[in-house]
OpenMM code with the backbone's topology and positions (N, CA, C; nanometers):
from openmm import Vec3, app, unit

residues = "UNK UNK UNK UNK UNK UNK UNK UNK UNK UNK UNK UNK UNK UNK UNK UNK UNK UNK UNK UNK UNK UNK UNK UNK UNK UNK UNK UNK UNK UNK UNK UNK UNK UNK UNK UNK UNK UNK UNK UNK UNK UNK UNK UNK UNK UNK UNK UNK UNK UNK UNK UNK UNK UNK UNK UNK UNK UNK UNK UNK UNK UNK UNK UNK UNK UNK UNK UNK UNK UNK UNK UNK UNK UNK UNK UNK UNK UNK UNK UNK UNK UNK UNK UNK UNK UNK UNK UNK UNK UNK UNK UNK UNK UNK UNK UNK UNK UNK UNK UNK UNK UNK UNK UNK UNK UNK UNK UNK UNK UNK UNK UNK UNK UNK UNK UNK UNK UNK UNK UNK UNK UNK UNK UNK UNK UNK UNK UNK UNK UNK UNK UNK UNK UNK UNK UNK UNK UNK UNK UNK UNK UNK UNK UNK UNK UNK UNK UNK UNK UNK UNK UNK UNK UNK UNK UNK UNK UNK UNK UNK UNK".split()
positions = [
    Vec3(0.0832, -0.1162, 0.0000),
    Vec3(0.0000, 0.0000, 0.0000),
    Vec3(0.0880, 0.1229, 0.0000),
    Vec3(0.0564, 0.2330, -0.0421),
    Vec3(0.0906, 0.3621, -0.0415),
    Vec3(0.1492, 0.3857, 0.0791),
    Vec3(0.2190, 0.4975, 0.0933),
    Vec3(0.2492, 0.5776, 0.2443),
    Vec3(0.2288, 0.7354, 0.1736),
    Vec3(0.1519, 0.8030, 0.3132),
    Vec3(0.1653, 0.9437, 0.3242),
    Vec3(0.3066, 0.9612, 0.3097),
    Vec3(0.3431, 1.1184, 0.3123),
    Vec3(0.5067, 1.2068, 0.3449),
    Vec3(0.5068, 1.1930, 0.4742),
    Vec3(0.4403, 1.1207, 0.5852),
    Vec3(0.4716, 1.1638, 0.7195),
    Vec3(0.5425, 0.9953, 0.7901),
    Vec3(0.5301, 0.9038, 0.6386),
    Vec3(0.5639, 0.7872, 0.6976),
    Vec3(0.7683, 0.7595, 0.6636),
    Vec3(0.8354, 0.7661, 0.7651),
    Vec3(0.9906, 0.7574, 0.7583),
    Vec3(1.0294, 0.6840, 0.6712),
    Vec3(1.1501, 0.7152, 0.5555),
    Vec3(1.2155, 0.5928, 0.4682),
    Vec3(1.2287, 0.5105, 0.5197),
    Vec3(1.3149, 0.5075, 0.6221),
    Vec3(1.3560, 0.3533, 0.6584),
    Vec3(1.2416, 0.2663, 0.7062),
    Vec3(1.1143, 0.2810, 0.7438),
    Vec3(1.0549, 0.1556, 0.7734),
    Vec3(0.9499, 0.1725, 0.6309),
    Vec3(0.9421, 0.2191, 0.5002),
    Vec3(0.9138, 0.2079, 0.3790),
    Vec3(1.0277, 0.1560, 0.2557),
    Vec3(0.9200, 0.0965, 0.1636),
    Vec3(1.0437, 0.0268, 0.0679),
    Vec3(0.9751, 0.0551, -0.0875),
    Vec3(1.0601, 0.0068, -0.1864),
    Vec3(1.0169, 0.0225, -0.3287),
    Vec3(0.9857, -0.1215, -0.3308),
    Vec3(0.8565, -0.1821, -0.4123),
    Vec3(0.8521, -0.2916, -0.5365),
    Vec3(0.8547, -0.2534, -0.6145),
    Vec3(0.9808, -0.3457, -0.6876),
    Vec3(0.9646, -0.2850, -0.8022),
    Vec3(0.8869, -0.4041, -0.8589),
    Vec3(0.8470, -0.5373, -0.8095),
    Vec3(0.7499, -0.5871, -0.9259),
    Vec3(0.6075, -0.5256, -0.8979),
    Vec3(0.5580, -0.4654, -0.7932),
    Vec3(0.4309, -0.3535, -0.8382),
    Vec3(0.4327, -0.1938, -0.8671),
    Vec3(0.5899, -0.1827, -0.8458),
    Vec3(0.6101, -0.0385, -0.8882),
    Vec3(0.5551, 0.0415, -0.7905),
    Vec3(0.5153, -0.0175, -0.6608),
    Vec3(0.4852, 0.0778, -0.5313),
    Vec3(0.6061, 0.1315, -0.4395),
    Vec3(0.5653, 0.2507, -0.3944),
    Vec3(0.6337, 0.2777, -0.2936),
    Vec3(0.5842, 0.2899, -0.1759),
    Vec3(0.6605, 0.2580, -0.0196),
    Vec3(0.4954, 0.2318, 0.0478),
    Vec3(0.5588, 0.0925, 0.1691),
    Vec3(0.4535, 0.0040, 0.1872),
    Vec3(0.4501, -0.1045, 0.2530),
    Vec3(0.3663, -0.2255, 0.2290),
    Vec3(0.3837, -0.3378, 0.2588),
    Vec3(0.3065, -0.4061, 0.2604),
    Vec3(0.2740, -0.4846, 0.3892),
    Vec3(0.1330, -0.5176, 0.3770),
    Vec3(0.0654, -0.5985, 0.5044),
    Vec3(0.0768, -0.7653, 0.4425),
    Vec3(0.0891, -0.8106, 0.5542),
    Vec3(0.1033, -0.9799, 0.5258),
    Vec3(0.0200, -1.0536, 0.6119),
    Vec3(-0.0839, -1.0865, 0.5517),
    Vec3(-0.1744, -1.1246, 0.6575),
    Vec3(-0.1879, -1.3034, 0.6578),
    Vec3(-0.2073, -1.3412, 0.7709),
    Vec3(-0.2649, -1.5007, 0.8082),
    Vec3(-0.3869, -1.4895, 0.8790),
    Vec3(-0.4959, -1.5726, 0.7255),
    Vec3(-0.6745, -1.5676, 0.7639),
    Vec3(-0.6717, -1.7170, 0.8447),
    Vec3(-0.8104, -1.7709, 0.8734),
    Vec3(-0.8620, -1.8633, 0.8763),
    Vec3(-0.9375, -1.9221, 0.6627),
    Vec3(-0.9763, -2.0579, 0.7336),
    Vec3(-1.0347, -2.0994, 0.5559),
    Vec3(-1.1530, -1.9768, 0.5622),
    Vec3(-1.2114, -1.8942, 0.6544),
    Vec3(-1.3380, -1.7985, 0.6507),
    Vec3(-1.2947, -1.6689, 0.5684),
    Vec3(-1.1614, -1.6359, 0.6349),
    Vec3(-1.0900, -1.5474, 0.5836),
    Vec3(-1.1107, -1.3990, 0.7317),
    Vec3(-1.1201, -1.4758, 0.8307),
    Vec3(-1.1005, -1.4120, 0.9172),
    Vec3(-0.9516, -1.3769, 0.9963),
    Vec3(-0.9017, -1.2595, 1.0318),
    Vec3(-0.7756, -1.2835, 1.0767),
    Vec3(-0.7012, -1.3043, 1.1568),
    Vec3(-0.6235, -1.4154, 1.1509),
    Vec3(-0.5159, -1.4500, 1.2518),
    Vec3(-0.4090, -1.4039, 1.3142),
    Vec3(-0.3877, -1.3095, 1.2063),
    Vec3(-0.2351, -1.2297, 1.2446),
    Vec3(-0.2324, -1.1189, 1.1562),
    Vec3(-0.1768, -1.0319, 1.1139),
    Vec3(-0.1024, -0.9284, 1.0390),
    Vec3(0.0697, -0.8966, 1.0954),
    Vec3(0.1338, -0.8970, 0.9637),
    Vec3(0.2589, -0.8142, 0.9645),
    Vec3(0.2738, -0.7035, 0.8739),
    Vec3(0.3487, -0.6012, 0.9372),
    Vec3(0.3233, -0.5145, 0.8256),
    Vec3(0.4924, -0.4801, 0.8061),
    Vec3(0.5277, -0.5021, 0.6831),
    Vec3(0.7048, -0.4664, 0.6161),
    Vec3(0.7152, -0.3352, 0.5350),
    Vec3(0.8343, -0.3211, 0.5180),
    Vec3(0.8671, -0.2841, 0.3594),
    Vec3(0.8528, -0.2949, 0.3033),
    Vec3(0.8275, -0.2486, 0.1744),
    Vec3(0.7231, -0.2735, 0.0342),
    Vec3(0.8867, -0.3632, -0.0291),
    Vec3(1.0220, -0.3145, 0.0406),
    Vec3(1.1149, -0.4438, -0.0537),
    Vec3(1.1079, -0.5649, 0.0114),
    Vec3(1.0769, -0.5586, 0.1187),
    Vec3(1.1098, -0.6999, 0.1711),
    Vec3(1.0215, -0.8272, 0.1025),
    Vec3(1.1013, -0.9125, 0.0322),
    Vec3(1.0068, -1.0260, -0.0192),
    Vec3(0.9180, -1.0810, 0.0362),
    Vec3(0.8060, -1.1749, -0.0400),
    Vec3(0.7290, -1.1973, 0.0155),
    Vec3(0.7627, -1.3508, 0.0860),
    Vec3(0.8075, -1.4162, 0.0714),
    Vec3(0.8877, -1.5434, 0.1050),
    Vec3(0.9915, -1.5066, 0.2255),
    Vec3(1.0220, -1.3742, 0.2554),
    Vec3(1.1100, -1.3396, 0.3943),
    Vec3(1.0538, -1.2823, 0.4611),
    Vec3(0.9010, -1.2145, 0.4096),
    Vec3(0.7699, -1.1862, 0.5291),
    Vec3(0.7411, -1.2629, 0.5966),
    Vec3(0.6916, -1.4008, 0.4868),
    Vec3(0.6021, -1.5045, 0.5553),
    Vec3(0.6848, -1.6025, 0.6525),
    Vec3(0.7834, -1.5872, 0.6661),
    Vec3(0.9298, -1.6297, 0.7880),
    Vec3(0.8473, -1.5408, 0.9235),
    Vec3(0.8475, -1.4205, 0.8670),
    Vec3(0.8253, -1.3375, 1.0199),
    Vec3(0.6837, -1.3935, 1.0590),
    Vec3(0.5960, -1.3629, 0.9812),
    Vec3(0.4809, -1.3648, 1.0035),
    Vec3(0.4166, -1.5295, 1.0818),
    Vec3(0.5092, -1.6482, 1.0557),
    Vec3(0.4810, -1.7949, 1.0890),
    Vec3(0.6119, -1.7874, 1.2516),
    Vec3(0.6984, -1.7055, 1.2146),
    Vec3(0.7495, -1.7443, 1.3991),
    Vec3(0.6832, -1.6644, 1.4586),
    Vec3(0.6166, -1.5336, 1.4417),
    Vec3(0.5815, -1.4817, 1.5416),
    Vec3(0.4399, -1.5385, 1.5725),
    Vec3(0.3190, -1.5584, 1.4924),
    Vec3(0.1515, -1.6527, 1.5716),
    Vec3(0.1715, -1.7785, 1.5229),
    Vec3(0.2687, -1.8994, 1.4671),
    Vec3(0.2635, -2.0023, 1.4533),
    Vec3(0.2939, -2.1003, 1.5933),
    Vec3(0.3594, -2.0216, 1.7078),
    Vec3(0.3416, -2.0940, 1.8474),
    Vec3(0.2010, -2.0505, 1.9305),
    Vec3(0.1564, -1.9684, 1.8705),
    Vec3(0.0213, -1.9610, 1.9064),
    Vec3(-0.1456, -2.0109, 1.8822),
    Vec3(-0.0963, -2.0589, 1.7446),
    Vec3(-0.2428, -2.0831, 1.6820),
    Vec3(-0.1629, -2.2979, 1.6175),
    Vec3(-0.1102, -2.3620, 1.7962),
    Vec3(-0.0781, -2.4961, 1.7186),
    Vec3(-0.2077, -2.5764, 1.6385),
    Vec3(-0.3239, -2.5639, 1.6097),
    Vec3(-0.4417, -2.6008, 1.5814),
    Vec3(-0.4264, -2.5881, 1.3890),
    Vec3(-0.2993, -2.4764, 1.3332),
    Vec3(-0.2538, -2.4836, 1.2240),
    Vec3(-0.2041, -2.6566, 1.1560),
    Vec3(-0.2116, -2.6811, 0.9977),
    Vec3(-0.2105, -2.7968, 0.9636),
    Vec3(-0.1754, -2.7651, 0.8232),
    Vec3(-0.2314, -2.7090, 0.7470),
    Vec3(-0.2239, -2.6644, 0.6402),
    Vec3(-0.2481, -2.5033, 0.6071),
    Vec3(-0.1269, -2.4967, 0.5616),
    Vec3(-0.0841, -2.3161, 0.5237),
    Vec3(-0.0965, -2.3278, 0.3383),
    Vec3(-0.2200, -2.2360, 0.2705),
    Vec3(-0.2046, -2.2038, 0.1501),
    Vec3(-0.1499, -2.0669, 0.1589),
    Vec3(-0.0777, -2.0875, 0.0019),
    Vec3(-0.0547, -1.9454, -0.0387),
    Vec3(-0.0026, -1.9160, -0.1888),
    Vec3(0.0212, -1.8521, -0.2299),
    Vec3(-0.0012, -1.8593, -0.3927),
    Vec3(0.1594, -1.8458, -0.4608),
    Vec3(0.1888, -1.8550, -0.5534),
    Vec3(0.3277, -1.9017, -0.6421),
    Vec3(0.4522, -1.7867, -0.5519),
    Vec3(0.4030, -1.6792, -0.5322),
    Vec3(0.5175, -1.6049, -0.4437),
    Vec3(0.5865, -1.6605, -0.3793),
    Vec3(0.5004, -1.7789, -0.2771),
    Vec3(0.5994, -1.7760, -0.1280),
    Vec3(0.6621, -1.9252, -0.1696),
    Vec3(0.6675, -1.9682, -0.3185),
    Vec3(0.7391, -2.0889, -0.3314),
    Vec3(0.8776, -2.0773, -0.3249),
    Vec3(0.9566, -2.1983, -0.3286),
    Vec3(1.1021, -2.1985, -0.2760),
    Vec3(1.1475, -2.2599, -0.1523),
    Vec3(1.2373, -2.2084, -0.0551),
    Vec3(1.2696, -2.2664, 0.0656),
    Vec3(1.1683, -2.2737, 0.1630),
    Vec3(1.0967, -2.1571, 0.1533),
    Vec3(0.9964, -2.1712, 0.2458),
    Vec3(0.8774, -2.3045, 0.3386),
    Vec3(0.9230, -2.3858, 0.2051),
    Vec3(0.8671, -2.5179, 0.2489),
    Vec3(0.9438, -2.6421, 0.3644),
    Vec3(1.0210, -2.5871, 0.3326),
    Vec3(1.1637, -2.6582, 0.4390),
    Vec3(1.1193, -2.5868, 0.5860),
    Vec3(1.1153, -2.4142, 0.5616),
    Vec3(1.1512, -2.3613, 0.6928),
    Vec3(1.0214, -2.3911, 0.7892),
    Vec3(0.8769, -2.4259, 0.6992),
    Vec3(0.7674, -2.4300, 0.7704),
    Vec3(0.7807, -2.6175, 0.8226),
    Vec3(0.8167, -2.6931, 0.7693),
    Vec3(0.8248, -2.8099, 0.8603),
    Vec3(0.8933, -2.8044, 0.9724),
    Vec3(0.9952, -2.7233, 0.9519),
    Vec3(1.1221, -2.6987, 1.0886),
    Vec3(1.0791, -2.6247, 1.2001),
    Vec3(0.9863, -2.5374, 1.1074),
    Vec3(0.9404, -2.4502, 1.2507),
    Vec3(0.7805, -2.4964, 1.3186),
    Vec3(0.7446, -2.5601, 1.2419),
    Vec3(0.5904, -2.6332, 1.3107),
    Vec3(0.6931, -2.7299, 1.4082),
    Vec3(0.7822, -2.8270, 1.3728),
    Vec3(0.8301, -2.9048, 1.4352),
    Vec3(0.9192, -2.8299, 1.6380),
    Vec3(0.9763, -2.7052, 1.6027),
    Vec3(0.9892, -2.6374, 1.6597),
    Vec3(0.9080, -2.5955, 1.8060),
    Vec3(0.8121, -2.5365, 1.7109),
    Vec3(0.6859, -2.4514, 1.7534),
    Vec3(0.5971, -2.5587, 1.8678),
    Vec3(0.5826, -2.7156, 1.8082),
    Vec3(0.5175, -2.7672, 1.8536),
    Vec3(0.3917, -2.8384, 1.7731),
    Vec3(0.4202, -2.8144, 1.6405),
    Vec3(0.2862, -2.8480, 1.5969),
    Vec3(0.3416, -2.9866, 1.5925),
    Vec3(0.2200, -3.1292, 1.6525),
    Vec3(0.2496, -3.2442, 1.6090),
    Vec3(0.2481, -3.2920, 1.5170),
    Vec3(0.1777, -3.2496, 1.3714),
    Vec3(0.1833, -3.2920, 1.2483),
    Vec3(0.2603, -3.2552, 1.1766),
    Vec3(0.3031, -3.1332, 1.2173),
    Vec3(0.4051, -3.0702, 1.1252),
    Vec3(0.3132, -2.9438, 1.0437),
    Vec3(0.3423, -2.8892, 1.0064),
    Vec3(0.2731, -2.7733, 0.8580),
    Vec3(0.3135, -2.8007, 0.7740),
    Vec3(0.2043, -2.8004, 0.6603),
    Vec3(0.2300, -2.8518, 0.5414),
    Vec3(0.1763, -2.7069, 0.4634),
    Vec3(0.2923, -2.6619, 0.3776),
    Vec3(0.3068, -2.5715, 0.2885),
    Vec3(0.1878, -2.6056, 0.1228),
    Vec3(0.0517, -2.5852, 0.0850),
    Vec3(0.0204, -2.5868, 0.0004),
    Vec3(0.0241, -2.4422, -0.1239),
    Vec3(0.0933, -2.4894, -0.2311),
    Vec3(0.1204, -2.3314, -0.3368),
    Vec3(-0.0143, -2.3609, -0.4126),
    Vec3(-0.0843, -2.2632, -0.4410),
    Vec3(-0.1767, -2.2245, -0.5014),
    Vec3(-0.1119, -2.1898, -0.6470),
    Vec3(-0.0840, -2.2444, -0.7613),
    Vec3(0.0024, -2.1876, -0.8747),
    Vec3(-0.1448, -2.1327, -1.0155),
    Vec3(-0.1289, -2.0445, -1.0380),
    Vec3(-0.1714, -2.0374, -1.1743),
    Vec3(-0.1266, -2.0530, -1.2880),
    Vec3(-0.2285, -2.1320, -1.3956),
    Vec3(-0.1750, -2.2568, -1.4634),
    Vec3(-0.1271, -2.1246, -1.5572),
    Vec3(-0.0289, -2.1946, -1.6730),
    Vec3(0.0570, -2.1064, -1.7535),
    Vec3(-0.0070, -2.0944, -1.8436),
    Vec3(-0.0960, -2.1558, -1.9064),
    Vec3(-0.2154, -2.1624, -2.0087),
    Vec3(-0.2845, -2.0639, -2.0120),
    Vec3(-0.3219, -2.0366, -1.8600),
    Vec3(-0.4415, -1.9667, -1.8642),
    Vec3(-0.3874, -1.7838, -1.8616),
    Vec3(-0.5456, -1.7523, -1.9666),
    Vec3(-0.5266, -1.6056, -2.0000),
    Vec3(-0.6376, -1.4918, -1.9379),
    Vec3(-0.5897, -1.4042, -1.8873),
    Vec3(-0.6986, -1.3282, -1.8438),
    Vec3(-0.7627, -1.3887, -1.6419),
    Vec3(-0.8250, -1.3494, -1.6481),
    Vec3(-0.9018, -1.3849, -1.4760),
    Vec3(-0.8937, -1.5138, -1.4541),
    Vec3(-0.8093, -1.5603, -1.4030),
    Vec3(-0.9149, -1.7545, -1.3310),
    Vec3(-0.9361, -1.7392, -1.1989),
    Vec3(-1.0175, -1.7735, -1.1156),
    Vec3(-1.0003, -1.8059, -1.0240),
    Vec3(-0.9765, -1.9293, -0.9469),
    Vec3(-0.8575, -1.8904, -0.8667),
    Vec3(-0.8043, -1.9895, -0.8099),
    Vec3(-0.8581, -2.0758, -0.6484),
    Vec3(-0.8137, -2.1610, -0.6501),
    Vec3(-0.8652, -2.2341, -0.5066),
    Vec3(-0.8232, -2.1665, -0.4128),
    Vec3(-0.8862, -2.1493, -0.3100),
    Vec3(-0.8629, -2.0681, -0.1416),
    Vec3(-0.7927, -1.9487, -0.1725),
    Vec3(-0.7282, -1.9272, -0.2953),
    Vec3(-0.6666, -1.7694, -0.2784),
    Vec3(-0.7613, -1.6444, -0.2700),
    Vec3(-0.8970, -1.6692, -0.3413),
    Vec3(-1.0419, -1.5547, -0.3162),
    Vec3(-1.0240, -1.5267, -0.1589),
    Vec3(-1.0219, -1.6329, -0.0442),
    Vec3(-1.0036, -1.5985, 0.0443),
    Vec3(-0.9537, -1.5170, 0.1121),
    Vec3(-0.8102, -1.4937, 0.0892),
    Vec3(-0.7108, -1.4266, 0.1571),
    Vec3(-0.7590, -1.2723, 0.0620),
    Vec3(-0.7764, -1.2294, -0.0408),
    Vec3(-0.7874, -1.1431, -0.1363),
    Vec3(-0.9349, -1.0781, -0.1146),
    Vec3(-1.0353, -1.1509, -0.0458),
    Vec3(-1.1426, -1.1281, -0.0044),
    Vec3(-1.1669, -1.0211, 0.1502),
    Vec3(-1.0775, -1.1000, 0.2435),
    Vec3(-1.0156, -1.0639, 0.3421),
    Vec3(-0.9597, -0.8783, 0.3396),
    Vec3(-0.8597, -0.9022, 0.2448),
    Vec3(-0.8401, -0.7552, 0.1787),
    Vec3(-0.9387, -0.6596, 0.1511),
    Vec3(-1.0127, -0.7045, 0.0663),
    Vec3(-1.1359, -0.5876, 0.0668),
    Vec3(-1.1791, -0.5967, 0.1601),
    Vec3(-1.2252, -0.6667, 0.2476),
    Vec3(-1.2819, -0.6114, 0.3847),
    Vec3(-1.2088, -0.4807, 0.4590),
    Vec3(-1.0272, -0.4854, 0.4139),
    Vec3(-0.9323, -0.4319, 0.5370),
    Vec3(-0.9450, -0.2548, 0.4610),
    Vec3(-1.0084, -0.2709, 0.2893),
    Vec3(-0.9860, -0.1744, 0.2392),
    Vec3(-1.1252, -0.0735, 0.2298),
    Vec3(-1.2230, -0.1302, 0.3108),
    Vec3(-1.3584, -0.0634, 0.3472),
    Vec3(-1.3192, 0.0524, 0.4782),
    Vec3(-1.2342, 0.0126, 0.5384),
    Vec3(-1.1832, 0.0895, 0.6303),
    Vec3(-1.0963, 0.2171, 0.5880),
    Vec3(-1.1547, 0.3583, 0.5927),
    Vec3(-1.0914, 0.3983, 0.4859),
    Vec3(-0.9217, 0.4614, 0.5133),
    Vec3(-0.9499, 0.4443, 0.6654),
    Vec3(-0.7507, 0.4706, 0.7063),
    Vec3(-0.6927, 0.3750, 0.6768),
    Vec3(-0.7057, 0.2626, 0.6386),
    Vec3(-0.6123, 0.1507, 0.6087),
    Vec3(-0.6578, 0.1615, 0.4423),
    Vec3(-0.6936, 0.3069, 0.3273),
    Vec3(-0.6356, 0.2724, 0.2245),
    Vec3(-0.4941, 0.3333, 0.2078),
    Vec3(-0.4798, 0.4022, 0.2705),
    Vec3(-0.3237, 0.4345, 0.2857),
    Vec3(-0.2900, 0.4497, 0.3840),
    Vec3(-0.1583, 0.4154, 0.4280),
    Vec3(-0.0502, 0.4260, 0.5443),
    Vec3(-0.0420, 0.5377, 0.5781),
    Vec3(-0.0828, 0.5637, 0.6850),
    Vec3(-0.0590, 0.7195, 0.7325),
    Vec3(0.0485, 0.6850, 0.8930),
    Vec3(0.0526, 0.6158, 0.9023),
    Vec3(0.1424, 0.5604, 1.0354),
    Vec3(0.2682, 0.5533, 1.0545),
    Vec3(0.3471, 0.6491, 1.1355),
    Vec3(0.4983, 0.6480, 1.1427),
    Vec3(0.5657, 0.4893, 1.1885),
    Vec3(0.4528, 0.4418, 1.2740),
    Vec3(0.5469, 0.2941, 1.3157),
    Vec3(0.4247, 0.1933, 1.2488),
    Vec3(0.4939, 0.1259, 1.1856),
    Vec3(0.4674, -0.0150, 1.1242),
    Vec3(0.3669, -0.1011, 1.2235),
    Vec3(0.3805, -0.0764, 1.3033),
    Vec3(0.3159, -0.1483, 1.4560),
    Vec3(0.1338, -0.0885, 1.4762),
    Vec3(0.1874, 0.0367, 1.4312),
    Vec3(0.0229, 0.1006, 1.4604),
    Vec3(-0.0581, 0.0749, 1.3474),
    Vec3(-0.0132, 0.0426, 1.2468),
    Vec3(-0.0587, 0.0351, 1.1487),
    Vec3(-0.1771, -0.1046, 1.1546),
    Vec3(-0.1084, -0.2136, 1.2071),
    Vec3(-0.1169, -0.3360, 1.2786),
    Vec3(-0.2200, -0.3471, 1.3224),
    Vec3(-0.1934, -0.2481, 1.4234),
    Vec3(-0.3244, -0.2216, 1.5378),
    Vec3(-0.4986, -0.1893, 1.4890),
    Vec3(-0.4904, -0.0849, 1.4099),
    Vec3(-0.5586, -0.0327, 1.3153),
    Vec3(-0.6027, -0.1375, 1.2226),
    Vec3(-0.5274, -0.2257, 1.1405),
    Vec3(-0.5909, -0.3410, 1.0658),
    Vec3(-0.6566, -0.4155, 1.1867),
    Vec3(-0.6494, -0.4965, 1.2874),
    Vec3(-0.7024, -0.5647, 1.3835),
    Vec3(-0.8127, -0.4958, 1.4476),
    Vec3(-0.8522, -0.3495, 1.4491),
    Vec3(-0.9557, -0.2473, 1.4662),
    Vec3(-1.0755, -0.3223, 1.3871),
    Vec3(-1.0321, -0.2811, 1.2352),
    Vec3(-1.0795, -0.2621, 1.1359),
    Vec3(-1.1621, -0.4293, 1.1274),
    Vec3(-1.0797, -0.5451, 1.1738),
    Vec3(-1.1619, -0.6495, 1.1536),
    Vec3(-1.2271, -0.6442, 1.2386),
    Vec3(-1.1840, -0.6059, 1.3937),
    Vec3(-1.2780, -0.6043, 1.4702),
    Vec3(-1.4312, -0.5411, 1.4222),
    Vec3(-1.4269, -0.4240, 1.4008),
    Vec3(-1.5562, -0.3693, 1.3527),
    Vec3(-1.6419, -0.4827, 1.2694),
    Vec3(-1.5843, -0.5165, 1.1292),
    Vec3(-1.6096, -0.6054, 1.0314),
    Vec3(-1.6801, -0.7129, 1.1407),
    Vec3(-1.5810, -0.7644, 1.2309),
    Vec3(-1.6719, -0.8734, 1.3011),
    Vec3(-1.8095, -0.8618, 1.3723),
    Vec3(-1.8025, -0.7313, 1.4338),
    Vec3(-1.9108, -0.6865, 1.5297),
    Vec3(-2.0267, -0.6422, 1.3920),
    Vec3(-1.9832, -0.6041, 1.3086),
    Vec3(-2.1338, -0.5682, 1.2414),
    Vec3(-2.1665, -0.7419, 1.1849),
    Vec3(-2.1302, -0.8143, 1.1478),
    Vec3(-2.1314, -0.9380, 1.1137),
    Vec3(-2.2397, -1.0103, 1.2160),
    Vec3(-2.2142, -0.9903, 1.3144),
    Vec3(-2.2510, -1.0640, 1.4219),
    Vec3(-2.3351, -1.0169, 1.4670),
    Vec3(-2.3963, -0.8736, 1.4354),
    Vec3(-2.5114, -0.8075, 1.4677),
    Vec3(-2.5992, -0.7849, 1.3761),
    Vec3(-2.5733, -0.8539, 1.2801),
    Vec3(-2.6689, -0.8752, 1.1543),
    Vec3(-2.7439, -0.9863, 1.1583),
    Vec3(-2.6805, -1.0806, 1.2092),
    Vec3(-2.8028, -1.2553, 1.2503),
    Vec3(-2.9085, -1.1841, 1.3387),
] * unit.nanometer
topology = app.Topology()
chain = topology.addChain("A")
for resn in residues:
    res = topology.addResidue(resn, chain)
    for name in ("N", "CA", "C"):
        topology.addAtom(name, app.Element.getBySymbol(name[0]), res)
């Protein structure tokens, strides 16, 4: 996402594969697409050296984890580091890394398995209209503010039955 002028270089970064400048949030849903966690980085920091932070810091918390999707980005080592660290952490089965890949064939929109989820999740975080841009000097508040924001999402949810 974007950053205001009031957010410091050093905890902002460039992608250059989206050509943002800014940050990004890294979030872990449930299969509902409710959320488990948020991290929020540098727009350089990869997405495969997010999802490191984002699994040691609530993966000793939520051992009830079994299967982690996520889409062609976070392929690579990452599959190694999540058996080591469920094993770690405590999970007895271990975590099992599933990649969501889109096929090379395909042209234009597909939709893919469980990734609507996590992407769904997003528009919820982007109804909130301070979380369409970063206005937050620390990375942390920013955090806070996304976990607000579901909160609300949850409470009107739940006051709609």
């Amino acid at each position: 996402m974007k950053c205001a002028d009031t957010v410091a270089a050093g905890s902002s970064g460039y992608d250059a594969g989206k050509k943002i400048k800014g940050r990004k949030r890294h979030i872990l849903t449930d299969t509902l697409g409710l959320l488990l966690g948020v991290v929020v980085t540098p727009a350089s920091v990869q997405d495969r050296d997010a999802a490191k932070i984002v699994f040691c810091v609530f993966c000793h918390l939520l051992l009830s984890l079994r299967i982690i999707f996520a889409d062609g980005g976070y392929a690579g080592k990452l599959e190694g580091f999540l058996s080591a660290a469920g094993a770690l952490f405590g999970h007895t089965g271990g975590l099992v890394l599933s990649i969501i890949k889109r096929s090379d064939a395909a042209k234009g929109f597909v939709l893919l398995p469980r990734r609507w989820v996590v992407e769904r999740t997003f528009g919820w975080l982007v109804k909130a209209r301070r979380l369409v841009r970063d206005h937050e000097r620390n990375p942390r508040h920013h955090e806070a503010l996304v976990y607000i924001a579901m909160i609300g999402h949850s409470a009107r949810h739940l006051t709609a039955i």
